[in-house]
LUMPA-85384 format. One record per residue (C-alpha): z, y, x; residue in one letter. Coordinates in steps of 0.001 Angstrom, whole numbers, padded with zeros to 6 digits, always signed. Example, Ala and Ser with C-alpha at 12.3 -4.5 7.8 and 13.67 -1.06 7.14 Angstrom:
! LUMPA-85384
+007800-004500+012300A;+007140-001060+013670S;
//
This chain:
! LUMPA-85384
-024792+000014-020616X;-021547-002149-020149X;-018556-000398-019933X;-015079-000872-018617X;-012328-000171-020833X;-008921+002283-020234X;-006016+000302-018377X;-008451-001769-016476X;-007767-002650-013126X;-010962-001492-010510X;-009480-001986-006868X;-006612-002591-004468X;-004758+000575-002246X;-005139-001943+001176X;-003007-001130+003950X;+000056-001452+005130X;+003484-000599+003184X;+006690+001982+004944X;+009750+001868+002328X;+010922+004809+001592X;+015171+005000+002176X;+016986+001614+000646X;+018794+002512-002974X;+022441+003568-002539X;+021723+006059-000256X;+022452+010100-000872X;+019912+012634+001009X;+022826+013835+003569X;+024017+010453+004161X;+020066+008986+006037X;+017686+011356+007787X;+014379+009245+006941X;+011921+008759+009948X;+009488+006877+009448X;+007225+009892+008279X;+007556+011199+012051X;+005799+008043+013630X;+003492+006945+010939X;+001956+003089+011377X;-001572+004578+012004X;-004161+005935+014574X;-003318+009680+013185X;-000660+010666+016239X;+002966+011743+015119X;+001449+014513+012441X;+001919+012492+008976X;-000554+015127+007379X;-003656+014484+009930X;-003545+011409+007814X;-006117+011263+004905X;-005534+007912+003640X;-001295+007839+002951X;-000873+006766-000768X;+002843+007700-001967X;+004266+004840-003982X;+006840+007392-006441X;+007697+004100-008410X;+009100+002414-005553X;+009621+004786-002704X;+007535+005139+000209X;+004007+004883+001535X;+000454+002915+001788X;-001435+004068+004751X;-005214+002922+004441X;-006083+003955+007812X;-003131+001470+009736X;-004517-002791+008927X;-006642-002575+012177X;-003858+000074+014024X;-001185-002984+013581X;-003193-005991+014225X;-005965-004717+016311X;-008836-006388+013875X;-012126-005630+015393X;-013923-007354+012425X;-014101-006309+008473X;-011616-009343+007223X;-009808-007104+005059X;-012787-006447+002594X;-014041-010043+003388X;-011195-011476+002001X;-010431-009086-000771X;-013254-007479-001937X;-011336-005734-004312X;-009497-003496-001652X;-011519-000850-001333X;-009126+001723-003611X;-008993+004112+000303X;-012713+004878-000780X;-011942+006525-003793X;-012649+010156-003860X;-010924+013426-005784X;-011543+015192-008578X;-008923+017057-010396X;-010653+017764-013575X;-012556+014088-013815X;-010445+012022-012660X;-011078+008386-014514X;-008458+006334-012307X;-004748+006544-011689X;-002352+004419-009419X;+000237+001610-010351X;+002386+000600-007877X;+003574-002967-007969X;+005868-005283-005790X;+003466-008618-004500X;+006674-010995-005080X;+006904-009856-008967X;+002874-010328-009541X;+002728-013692-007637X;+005878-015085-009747X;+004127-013865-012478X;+000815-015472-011329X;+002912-019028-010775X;+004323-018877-014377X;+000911-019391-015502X;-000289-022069-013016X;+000143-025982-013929X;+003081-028063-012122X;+000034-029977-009959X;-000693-026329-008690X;+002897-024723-008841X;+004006-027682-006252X;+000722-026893-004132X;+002537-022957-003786X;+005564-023848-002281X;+004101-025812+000270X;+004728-024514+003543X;+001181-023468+004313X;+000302-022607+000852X;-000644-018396+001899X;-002128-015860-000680X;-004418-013597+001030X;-003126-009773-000022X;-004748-006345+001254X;-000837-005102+002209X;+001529-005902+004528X;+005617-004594+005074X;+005533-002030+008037X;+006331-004060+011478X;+005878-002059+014393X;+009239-001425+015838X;+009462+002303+015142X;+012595+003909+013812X;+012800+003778+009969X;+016159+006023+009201X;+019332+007096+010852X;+022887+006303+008661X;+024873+009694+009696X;+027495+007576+008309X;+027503+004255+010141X;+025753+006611+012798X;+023183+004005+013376X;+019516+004211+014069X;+017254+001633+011742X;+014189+000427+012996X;+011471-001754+011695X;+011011-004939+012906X;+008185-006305+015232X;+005818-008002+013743X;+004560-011336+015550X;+001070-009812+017235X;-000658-013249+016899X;+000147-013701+013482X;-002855-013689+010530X;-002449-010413+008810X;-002152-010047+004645X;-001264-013695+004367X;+001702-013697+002018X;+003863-016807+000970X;+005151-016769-002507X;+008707-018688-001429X;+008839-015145+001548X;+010909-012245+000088X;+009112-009421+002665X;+009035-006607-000144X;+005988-005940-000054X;+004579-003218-002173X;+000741-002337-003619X;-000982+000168-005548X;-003590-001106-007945X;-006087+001968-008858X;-006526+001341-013189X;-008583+003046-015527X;-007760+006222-017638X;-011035+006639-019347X;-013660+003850-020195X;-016502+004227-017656X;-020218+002850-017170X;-021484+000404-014690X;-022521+002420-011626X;-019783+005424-012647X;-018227+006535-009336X;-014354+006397-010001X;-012669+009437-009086X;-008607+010044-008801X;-006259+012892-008702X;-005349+012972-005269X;-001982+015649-006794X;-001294+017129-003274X;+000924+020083-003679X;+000193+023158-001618X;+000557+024234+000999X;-002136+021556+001532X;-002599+019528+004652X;-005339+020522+007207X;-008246+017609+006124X;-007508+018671+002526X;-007561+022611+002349X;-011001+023503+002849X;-012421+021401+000087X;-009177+020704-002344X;-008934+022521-005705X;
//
């Protein structure tokens, strides 16, 4: 049977990106918030939610569960338009595990992307309405994102522009907005479920401790 070889990339982490605490920062100078109001349908509890993927390369959070929570998308244009995004359906295994996650920043993979494209198509990219479609998006929903003890000053996210298309990203737009790519560790077969180490620590959350080992 075909196989897929190690460091392959399988799917996208979709949802939408919280930064963790900007660089420069020491732990008793910010209290970091945005882990009490999380961008999803989950309430205020962080760990109801089954579907946050920490980003420890870059700080911060995916959640899978928030696309339709921020933009109120009552159809499946997510997956229609990237049919690759589909990394939040990934289950666990601890001892088979054949996937890992590597984090990326969009901005650094589409200048990367542009290096390789002719002039006739580099020009088309900084058009103004020249849009990559990408299964992320920054967190935009007005809640607070950290408190500076020392400028004592309350950040907040921004609000995101409700009529806006979501996952549309401009490659001339600095938005810093991160993904997770879900890559091979072991070659696999064609029809192979892929299975990650989900590497909660205990004591684990309530959706995860009566089945997690």
């Amino acid at each position: 049977m075909p196989m897929q070889t190690m460091s392959t990339v399988m799917c996208l982490y979709p949802g939408i990106y919280t930064p963790g605490i900007p660089s420069g920062y020491l732990s008793h100078e910010v209290e970091y918030l945005a882990n009490k109001s999380p961008p999803s349908n989950y309430g205020s509890d962080i760990t109801n939610n089954a579907y946050i993927m920490n980003l420890n390369s870059f700080g911060g959070y995916i959640d899978g569960c928030a696309l339709k929570s921020q933009y109120n998308d009552t159809n499946n244009a997510l997956l229609d338009s990237n049919p690759s995004a589909c990394g939040h359906l990934v289950n666990h295994d601890t001892l088979k595990n054949n996937v890992k996650i590597l984090s990326f920043a969009w901005d650094e993979v589409l200048k990367e992307r542009s290096r390789h494209d002719d002039a006739e198509i580099a020009l088309e990219n900084t058009k103004e309405n020249a849009y990559y479609s990408i299964p992320n998006e920054r967190r935009a929903d007005g809640t607070p994102w950290y408190y500076d003890s020392t400028m004592n000053k309350l950040v907040s996210f921004t609000k995101s522009n409700q009529s806006q298309k979501h996952c549309l990203y401009h490659p001339m737009e600095n938005k810093l907005v991160c993904g997770a790519a879900l890559i091979l560790t072991k070659s696999v077969c064609k029809g192979e479920e892929l299975l990650l180490d989900y590497g909660l620590n205990k004591p684990y959350p309530a959706w995860a401790k009566d089945w997690y080992n």
